[in-house]
Wavefront OBJ file of the C-alpha trace (Angstrom):
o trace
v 130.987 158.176 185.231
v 134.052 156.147 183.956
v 132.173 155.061 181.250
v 131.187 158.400 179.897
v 134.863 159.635 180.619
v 136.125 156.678 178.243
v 133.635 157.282 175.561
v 134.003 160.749 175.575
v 137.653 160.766 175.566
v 138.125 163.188 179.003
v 138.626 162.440 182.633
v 135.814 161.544 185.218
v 136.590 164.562 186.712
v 135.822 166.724 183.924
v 132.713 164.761 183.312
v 131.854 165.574 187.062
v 132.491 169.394 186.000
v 130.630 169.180 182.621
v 127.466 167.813 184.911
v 127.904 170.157 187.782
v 128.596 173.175 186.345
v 128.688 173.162 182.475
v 129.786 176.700 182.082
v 133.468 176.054 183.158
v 133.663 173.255 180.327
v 134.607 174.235 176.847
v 131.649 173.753 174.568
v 133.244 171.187 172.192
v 134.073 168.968 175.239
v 130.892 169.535 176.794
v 129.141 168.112 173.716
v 131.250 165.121 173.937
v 130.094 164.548 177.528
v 126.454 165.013 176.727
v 126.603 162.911 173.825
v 128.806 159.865 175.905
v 126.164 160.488 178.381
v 123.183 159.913 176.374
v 124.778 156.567 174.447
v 125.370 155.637 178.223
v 122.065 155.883 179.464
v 123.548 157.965 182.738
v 121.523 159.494 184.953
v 123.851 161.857 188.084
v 123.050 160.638 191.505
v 121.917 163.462 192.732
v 121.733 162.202 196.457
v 124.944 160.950 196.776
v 126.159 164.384 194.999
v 124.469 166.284 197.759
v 125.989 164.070 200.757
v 129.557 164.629 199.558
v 129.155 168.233 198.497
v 126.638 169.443 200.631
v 124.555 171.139 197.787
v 121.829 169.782 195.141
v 122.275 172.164 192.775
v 118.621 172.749 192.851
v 116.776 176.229 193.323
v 113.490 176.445 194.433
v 110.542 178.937 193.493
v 107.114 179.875 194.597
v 104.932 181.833 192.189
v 101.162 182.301 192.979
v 99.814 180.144 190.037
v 100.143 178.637 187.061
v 97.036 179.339 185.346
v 98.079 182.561 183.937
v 101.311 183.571 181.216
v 101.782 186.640 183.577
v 104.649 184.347 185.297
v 106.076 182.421 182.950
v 108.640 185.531 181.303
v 109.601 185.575 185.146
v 109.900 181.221 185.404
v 111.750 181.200 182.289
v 114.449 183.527 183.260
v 115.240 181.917 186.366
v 115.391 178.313 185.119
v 117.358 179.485 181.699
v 119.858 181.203 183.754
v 120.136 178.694 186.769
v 120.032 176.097 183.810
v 123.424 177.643 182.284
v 125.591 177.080 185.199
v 124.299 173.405 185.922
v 121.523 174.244 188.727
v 117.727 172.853 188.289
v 113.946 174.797 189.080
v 111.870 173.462 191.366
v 108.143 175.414 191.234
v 106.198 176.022 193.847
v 102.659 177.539 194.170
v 100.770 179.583 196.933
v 97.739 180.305 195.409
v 97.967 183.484 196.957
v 97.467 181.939 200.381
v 100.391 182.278 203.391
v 100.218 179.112 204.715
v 100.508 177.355 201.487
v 103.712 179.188 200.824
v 104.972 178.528 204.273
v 104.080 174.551 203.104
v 106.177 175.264 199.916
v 108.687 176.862 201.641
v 109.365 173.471 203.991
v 108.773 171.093 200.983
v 111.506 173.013 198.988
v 113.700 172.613 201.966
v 113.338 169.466 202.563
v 114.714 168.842 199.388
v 117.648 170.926 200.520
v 117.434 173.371 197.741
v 120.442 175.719 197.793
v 118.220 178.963 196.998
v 115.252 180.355 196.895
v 113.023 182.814 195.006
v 109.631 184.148 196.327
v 107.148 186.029 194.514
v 106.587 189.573 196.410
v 106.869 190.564 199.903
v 104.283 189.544 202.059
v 104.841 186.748 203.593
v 104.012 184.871 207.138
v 105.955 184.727 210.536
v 106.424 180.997 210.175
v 107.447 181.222 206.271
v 110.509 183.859 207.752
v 111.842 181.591 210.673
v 112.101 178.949 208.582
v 114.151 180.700 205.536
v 116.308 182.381 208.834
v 116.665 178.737 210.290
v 117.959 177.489 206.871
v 120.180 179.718 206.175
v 120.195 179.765 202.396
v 120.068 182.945 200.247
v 116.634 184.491 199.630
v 115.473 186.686 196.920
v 112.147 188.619 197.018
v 110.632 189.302 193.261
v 107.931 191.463 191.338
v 108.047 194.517 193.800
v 110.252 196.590 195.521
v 110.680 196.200 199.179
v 112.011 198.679 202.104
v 113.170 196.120 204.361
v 113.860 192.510 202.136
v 114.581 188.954 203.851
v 117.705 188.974 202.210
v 118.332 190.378 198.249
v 114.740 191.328 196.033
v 114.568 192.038 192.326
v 111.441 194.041 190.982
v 109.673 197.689 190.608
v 107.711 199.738 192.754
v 104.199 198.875 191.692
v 103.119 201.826 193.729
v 104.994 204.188 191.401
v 103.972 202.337 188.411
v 100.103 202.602 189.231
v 101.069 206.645 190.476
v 102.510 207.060 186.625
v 99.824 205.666 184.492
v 97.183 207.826 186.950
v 99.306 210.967 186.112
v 98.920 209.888 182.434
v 95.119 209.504 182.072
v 94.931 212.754 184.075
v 97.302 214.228 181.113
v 95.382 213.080 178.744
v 91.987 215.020 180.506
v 90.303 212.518 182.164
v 88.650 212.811 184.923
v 85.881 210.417 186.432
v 88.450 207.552 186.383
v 87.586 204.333 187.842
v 89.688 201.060 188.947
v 89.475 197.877 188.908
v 92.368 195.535 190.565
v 93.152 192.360 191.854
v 92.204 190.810 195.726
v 94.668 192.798 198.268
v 94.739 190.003 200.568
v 98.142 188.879 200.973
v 99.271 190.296 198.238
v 101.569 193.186 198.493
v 101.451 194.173 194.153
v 98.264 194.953 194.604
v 98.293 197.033 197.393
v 100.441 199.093 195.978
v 98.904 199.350 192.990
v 95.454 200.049 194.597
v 97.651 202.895 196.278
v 99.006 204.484 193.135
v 95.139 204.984 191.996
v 94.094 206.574 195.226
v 97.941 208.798 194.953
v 97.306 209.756 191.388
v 94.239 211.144 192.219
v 94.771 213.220 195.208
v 97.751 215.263 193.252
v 95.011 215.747 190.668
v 92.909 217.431 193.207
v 90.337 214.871 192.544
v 88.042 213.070 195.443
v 88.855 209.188 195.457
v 85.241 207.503 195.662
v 84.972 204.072 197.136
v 82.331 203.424 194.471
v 84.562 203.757 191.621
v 86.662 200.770 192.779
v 86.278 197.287 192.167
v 88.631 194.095 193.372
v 88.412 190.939 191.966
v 90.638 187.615 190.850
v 92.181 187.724 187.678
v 90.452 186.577 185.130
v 89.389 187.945 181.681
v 85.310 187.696 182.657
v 85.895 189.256 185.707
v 87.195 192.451 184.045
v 84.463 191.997 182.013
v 82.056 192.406 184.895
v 83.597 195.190 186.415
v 83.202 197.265 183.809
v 79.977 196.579 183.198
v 79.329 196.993 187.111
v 81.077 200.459 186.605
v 79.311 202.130 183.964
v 76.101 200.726 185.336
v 76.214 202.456 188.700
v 78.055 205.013 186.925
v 77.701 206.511 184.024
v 79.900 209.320 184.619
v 82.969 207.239 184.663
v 85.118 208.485 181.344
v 88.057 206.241 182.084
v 89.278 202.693 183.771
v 92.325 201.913 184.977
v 92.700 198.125 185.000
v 95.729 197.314 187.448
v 96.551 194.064 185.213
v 96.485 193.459 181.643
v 94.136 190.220 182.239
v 91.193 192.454 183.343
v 92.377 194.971 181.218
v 91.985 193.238 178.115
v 88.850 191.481 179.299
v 87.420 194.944 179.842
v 88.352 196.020 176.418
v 86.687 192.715 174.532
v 83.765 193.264 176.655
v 83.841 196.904 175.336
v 84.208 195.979 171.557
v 80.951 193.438 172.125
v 78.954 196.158 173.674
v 79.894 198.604 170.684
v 81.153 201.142 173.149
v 83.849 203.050 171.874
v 87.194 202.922 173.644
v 88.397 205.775 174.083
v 85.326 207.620 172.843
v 82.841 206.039 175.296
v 85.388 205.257 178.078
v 88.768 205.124 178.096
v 90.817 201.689 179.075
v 94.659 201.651 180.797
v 96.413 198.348 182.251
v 98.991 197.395 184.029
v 101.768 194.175 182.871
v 102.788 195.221 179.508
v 101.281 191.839 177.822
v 101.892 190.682 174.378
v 97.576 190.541 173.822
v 97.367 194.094 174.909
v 99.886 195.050 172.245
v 97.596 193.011 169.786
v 94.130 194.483 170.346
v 92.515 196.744 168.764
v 92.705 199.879 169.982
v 95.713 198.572 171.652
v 96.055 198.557 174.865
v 97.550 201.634 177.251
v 99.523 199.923 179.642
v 102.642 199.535 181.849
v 105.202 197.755 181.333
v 108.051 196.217 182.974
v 110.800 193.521 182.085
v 109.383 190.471 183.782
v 112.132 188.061 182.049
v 114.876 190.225 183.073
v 113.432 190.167 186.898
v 113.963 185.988 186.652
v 117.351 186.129 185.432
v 118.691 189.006 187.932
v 117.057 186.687 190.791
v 119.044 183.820 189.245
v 122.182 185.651 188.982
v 122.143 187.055 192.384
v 121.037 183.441 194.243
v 124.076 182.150 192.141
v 126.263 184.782 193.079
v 125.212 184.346 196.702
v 125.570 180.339 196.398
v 129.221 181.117 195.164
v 129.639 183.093 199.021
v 129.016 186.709 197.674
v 128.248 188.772 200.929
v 126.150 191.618 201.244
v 122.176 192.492 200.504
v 121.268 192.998 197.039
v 118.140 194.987 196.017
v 117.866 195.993 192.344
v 115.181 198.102 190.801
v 114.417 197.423 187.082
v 112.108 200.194 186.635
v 109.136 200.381 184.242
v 107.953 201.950 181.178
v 104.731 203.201 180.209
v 103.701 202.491 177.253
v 100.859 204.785 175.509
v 98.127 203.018 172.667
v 95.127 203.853 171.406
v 92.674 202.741 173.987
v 93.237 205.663 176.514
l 1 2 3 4 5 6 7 8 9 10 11 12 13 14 15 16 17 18 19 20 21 22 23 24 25 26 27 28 29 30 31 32 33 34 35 36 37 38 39 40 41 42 43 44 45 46 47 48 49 50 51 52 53 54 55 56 57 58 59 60 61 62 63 64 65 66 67 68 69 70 71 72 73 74 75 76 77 78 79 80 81 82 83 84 85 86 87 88 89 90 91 92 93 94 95 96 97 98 99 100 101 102 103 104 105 106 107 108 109 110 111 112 113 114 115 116 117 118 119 120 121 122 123 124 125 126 127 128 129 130 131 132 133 134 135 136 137 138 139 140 141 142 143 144 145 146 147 148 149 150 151 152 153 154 155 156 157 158 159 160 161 162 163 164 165 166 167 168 169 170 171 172 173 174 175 176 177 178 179 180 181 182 183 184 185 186 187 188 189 190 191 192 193 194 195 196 197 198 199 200 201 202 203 204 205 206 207 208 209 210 211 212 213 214 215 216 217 218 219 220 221 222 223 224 225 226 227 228 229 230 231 232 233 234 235 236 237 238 239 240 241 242 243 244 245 246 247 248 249 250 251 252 253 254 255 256 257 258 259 260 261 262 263 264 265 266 267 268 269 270 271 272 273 274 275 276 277 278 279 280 281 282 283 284 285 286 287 288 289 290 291 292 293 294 295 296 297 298 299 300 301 302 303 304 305 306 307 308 309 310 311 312 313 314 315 316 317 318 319 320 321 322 323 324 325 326
């Protein structure tokens, strides 16, 4: 640290700032830091950083895969954000499973991450003594929770799958179908699933147990649905896809089939995706600022870091946004 301090023409303990927290370092005299650093060859100590200060600068996250984009707006805002004030990502998967989060959960604290960010609400009795036993700050993302660890950032997916149901009805149909992810552990779902079966009560209509399909998401398996669907029931006028993936995997399947969207049945999704947008028709959908959830969970787990009291719960809303497939 001396030697980046001489090259660089500051003190050590403004190249201790500059690598702990760049934001309260000007941005000429960070550049000379980062620029004595690389000639250097430093790398921090991060261990001995954490003994003496009692933090690693480090937040951790758990997401339910990888596989899929439908994440990554979310991923980037937190580690962008976090990034900004001299704090680090570590990711995290559950593959949609409890136990494996409770897993992640202990192997992010045993790296003594300062925060951490979950992905929904549902999680196990063991994953919930652990955060309490830590101690650190907790935020709950991607839905919108009546009673949250500790802060949440999200929408009510409920609400979201309620508006686009009121919209198809709108729009006069009225054999409408769905097809959504596993509910098993997973709490977007649910509500989602929930919003289909709301929207179509206040329309007055029955909610058949035929006329829903779950399944993982993937582009084939909306596919399938669909086809399942219209096979068993030819009745069905529209589909309300509660992602984009199956959504848009519905809607190829559709174009390959040479059935007419809307004209032979009408397709709605959920996620706002950029694909959607891109189809032809495009795709009815909802969406909702996934980027903006990752860097309000940031900011908060800073803010809370910094000793910030209180319980923070912030609802960024969604928008529905109408094409030409429904």
């Amino acid at each position: 640290m001396a030697d980046v301090a001489r090259l660089a023409g500051v003190t050590p303990m403004t190249v201790s700032r500059a690598l702990a927290d760049p934001s309260r370092v000007a941005p000429r005299t960070l550049a000379r830091v980062r620029r004595a650093v690389e000639r250097c060859g430093y790398v921090k100590d991060a261990v001995a950083g954490s003994l003496s200060s009692q933090s690693t600068h480090s937040v951790g996250v758990v997401v339910p895969v990888l596989s899929h984009s439908i994440f990554a707006d979310t991923l980037q805002g937190l580690a962008t954000t976090l990034d900004a004030h001299g704090y680090r990502l570590l990711i995290a998967t559950s593959e949609y499973d409890l136990e494996r989060e409770r897993q992640s959960i202990e192997a992010l604290l045993e790296r003594r991450v300062d925060a951490i960010a979950l992905t929904g609400t549902t999680h196990s009795e063991g994953s919930a003594r652990l955060l309490k036993r830590a101690g650190v700050p907790v935020v709950e993302m991607w839905n919108r929770p009546a009673r949250p660890l500790d802060c949440s950032v999200g929408f009510s997916n409920f609400e979201a799958a309620r508006a686009m149901m009121r919209h198809l009805v709108s729009r006069g149909y009225r054999d409408i179908a769905y097809i959504g992810g596993l509910t098993a552990n997973n709490d977007r779902t649910r509500g989602r699933e929930r919003g289909y079966r709301t929207g179509l009560r206040e329309a007055g209509m029955r909610v058949s147990e035929a006329r829903i399909r779950r399944t993982t998401f993937e582009f084939e398996n909306g596919a399938r649905a669909l086809d399942d669907l219209l096979s068993c029931d030819p009745k069905i006028d529209a589909v309300f896809a509660a992602s984009d993936v199956l959504a848009v995997g519905a809607l190829l399947h559709s174009v390959r089939r040479g059935w007419a969207v809307p004209g032979r049945v009408a397709l709605a999704g959920l996620d706002g995706s950029a694909i959607g947008a891109q189809l032809t028709p495009a795709l009815t959908s909802i969406r909702f600022p996934r980027l903006e959830i990752g860097q309000r969970a940031a900011q908060i787990l800073l803010d809370r870091i910094a000793g910030m009291p209180g319980q923070v719960v912030v609802d960024l809303g969604f928008e529905l946004v109408p094409g030409a497939s429904a």
